[in-house]
C-alpha positions in Angstrom: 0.0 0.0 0.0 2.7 2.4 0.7 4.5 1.4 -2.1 1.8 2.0 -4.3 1.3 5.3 -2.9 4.8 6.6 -3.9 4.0 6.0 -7.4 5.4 2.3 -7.3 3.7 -0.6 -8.8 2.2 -3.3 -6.6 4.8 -6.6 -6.3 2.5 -9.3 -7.5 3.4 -12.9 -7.3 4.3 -13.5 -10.6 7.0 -10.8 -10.5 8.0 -11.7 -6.9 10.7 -14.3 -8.1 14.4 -15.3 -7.4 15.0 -14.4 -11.1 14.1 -10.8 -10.4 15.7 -10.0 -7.5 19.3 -12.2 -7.4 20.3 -12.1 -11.7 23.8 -12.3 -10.7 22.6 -15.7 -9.2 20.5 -17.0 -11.6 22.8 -16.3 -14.3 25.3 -18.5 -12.1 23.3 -21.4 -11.3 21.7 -23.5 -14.5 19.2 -26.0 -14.8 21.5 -30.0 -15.3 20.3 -29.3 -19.1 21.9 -26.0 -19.6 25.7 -26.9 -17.8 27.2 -28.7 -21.6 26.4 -25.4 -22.9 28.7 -23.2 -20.6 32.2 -23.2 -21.4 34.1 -21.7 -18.7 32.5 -22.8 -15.3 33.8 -25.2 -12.6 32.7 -28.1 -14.4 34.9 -27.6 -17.3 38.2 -26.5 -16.5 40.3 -25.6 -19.3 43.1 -28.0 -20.0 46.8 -26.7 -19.1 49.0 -26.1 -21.9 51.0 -28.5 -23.6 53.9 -26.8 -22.5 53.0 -26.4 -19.4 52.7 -30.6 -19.1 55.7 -31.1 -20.9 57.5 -29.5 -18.7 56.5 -31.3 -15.7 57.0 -34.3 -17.3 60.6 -33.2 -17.9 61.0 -32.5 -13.9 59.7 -35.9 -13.0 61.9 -37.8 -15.4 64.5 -35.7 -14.4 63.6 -36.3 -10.6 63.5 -39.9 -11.4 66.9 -40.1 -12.9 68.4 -38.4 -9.8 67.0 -40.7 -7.7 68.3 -43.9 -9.7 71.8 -41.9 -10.1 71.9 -42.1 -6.3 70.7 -45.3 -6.1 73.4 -47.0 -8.7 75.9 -44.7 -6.2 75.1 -46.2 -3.3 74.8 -49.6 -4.7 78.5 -49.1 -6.4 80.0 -47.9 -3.3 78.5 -50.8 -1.2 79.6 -53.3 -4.2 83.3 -52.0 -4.1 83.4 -52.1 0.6 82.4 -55.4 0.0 85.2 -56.1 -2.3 87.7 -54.6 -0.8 86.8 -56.1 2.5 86.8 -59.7 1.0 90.3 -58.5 -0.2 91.4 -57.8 3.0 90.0 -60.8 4.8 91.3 -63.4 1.4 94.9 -61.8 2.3 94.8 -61.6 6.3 92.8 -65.4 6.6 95.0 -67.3 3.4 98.5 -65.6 4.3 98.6 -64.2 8.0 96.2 -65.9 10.4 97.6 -69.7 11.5 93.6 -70.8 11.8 93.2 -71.8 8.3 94.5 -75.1 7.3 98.1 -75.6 6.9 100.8 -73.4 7.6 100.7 -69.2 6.9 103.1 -67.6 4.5 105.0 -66.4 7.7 105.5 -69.8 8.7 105.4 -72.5 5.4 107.2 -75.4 5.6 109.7 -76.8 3.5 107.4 -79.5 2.3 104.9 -77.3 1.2 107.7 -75.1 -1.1 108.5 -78.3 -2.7 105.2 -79.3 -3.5 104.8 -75.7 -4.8 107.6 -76.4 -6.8 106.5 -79.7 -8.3 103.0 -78.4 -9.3 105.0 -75.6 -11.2 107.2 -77.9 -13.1 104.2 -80.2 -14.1 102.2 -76.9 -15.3 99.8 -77.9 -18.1 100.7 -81.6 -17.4 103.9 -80.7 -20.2 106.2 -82.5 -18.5 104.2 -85.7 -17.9 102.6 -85.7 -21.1 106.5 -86.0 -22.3 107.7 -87.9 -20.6 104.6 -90.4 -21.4 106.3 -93.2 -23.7 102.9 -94.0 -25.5 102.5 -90.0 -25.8 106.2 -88.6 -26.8 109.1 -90.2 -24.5 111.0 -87.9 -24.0 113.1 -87.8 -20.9 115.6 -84.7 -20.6 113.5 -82.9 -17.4 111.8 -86.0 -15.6 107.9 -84.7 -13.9 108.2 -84.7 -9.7 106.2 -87.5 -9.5 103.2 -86.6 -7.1 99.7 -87.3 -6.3 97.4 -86.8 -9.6 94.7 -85.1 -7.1 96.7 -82.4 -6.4 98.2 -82.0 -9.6 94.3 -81.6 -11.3 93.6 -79.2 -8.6 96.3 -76.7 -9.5 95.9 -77.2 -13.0 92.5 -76.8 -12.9 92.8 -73.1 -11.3 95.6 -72.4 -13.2 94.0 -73.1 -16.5 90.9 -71.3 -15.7 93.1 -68.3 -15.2 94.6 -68.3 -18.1 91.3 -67.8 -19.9 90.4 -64.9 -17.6 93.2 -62.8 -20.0 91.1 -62.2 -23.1 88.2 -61.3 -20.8 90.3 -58.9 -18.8 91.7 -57.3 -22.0 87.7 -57.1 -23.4 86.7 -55.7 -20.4 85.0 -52.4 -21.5 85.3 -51.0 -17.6 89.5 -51.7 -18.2 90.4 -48.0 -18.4 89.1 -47.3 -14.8 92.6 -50.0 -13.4 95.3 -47.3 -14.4 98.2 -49.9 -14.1 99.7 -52.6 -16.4 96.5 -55.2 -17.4 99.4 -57.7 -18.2 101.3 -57.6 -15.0 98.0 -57.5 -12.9 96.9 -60.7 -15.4 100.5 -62.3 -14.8 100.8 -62.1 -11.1 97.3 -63.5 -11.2 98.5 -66.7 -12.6 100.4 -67.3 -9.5 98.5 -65.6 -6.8 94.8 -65.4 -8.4 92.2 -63.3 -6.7 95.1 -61.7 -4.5 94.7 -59.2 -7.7 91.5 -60.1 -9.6 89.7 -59.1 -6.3 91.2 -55.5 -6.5 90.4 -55.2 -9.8 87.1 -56.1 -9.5 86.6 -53.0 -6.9 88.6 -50.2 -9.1 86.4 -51.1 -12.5 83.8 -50.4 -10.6 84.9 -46.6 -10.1 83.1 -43.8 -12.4 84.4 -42.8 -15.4 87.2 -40.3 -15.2 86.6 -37.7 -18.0 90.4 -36.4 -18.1 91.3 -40.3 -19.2 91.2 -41.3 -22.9 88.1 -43.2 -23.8 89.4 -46.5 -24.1 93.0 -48.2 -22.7 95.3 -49.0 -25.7 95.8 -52.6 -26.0 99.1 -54.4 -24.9 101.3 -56.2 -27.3 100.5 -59.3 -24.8 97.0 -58.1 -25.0 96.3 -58.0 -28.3 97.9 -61.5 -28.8 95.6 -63.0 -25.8 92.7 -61.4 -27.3 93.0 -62.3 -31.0 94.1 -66.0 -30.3 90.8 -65.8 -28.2 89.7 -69.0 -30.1 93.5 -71.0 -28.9 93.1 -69.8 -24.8 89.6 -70.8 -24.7 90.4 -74.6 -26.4 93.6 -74.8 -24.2 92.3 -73.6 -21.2 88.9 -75.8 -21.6 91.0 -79.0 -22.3 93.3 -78.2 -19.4 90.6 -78.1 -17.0 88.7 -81.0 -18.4 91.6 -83.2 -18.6 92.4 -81.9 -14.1 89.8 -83.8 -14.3 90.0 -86.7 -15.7 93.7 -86.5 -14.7 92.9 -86.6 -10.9 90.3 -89.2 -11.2 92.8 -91.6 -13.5 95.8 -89.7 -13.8 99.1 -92.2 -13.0 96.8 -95.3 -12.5 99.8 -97.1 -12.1 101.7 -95.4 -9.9 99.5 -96.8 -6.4 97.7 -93.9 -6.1 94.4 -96.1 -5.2 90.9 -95.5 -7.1 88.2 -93.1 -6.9 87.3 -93.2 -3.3 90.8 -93.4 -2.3 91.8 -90.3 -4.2 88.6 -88.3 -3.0 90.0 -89.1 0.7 93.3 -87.8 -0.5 91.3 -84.8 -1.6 89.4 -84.2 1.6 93.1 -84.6 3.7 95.1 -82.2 1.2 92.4 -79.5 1.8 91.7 -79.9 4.9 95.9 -79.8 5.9 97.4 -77.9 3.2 96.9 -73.9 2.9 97.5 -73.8 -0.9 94.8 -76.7 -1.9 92.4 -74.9 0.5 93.1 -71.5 -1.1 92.6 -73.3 -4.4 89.1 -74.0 -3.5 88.7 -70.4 -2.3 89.7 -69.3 -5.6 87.1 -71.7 -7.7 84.1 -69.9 -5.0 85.6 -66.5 -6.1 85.8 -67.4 -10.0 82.1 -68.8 -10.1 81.1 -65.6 -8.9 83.4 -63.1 -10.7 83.2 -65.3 -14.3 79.6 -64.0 -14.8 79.6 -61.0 -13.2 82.1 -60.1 -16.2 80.6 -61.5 -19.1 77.2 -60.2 -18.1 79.0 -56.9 -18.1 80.3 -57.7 -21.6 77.7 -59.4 -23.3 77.8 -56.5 -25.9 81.3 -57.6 -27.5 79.9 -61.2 -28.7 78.0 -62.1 -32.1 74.4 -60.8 -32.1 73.3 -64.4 -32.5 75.7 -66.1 -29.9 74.4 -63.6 -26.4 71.3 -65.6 -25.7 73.2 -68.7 -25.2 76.6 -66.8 -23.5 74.0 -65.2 -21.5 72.7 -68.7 -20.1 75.9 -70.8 -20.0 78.0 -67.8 -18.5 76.9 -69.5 -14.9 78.5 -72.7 -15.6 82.2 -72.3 -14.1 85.0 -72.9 -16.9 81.9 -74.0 -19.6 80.7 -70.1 -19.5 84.4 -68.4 -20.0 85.1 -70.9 -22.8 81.8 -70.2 -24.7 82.3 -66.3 -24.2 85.5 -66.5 -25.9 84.6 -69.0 -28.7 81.8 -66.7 -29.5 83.6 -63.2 -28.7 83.9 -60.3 -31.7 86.4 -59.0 -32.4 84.9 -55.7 -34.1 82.6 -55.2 -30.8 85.1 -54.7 -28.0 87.1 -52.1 -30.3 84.2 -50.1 -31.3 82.3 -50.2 -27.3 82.5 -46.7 -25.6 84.1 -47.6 -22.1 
């Protein structure tokens, strides 16, 4: 009534509505029906940029990368403590400590020097197989004549580490061991993992830019690597026939059979420092063997990796097929 007395007109009903008095709202808030029809409300966000999602894209990968760079740090550094501590407890328990079995270096016996010094002289079995009438007969430097057993045990070690040269000189890590690869591969032949456990730490070191890319071959290294084919037939026949040689080896010399040469084998381990370092050595080569050629599985034939790949756990079996089947071409051309 008062209202309409100031000249307004009546509010009826029909114009008394939330469309009238709130537009703002009801401009805002649509029927269900109406909402595909709005393009910029809180329903339909517009998409970022591409840019904007390539970018962090970018920061996670390069997030995730950091993270594994750390990781593979951490796992290198724990890799190379253990290494160097099984160096230090292979040297202190083999040469130092009296608790292993037989005597230690500071204390050897004169018995144990000469059977050092036999085994030496009967390397490869040359002697023996020369002196053999039915073989060659020849006679001018007469083999110690000692227990087979032993003799297949040294031989056996020695000839698998004579196939660990061409490996070594493959080795695509090489360049990280700054010293001579031929005298670290030729005191190895007569001390073994006293130096193949060190260089299993150092190639594990990262890449030092200031060094050339890859460590020139050796004259003694180029010849172990391109007569790859000879080391891994010799060295595979040598250890076979340690072998057999133990098992039949001087039959008639009173050596006994099988079961009286295993107890000879359970005695000379169990008394004599260099067979039980010998056995220590076969553990450490089963592990290192294909921890290496897994490394290098990229310098064999494209059609030989599969079965490297599987065989490479077999001790002696693995080295001799990664040789048989290593290329040539491949371990020049591999950045290190």
């Amino acid at each position: 009534m008062q209202m309409a007395c100031l000249g307004q007109p009546p509010i009826t009903s029909t114009a008394f509505s939330h469309r009238s008095i709130f537009p703002a709202l009801a401009s805002t808030f649509r029927t269900p029906s109406q909402l595909p029809n709005i393009k910029h409300n809180i329903y339909h966000r517009r998409a970022p940029p591409r840019t904007i999602v390539a970018a962090r894209n970018g920061w996670r990968k390069k997030d995730r990368s950091e993270e594994e760079a750390v990781l593979q740090d951490e796992r290198r550094g724990l890799l190379q403590s253990v290494l160097w501590g099984t160096e230090a407890v292979y040297i202190i328990w083999l040469f130092l400590l009296p608790y292993a079995p037989g005597d230690p270096v500071w204390a050897i016996s004169p018995s144990t020097l000469d059977d050092l010094l036999s085994l030496s002289l009967n390397f490869f079995f040359v002697l023996p197989i020369l002196n053999n009438r039915t073989v060659v007969g020849i006679h001018g430097v007469e083999a110690p004549l000692i227990h087979p057993a032993s003799e297949g045990l040294f031989n056996f070690v020695i000839g698998w580490t004579f196939m660990f040269a061409p490996l070594l000189f493959t080795d695509y890590r090489r360049n990280r061991y700054k010293s001579s690869l031929d005298i670290l591969w030729g005191m190895q032949m007569f001390l073994t993992n006293v130096f193949l456990i060190p260089y299993m730490a150092i190639r594990l070191n990262k890449k030092d830019s200031s060094s050339p890319g890859s460590k020139s071959s050796s004259a003694l290294g180029s010849l172990m690597v391109r007569g790859k084919d000879v080391v891994g037939v010799v060295g595979g026949l040598v250890c076979l026939g340690s072998l057999l040689w133990g098992v039949y080896g001087r039959g008639d010399s009173g050596f006994g059979g099988v079961m009286d040469r295993w107890e000879f084998v359970e005695s000379y381990i169990g008394s004599e420092r260099l067979a039980y370092a010998f056995v220590i050595d076969i553990g450490l080569y089963s592990i290192f063997q294909p921890w290496l050629i897994g490394a290098n599985l990229e310098n064999l034939n494209k059609n030989k990796v599969g079965l490297v790949n599987t065989l490479r756990f077999l001790p002696v079996v693995g080295l001799v097929t990664y040789l048989l089947c290593l290329d040539l071409d491949s371990t020049t051309s591999r950045p290190t």
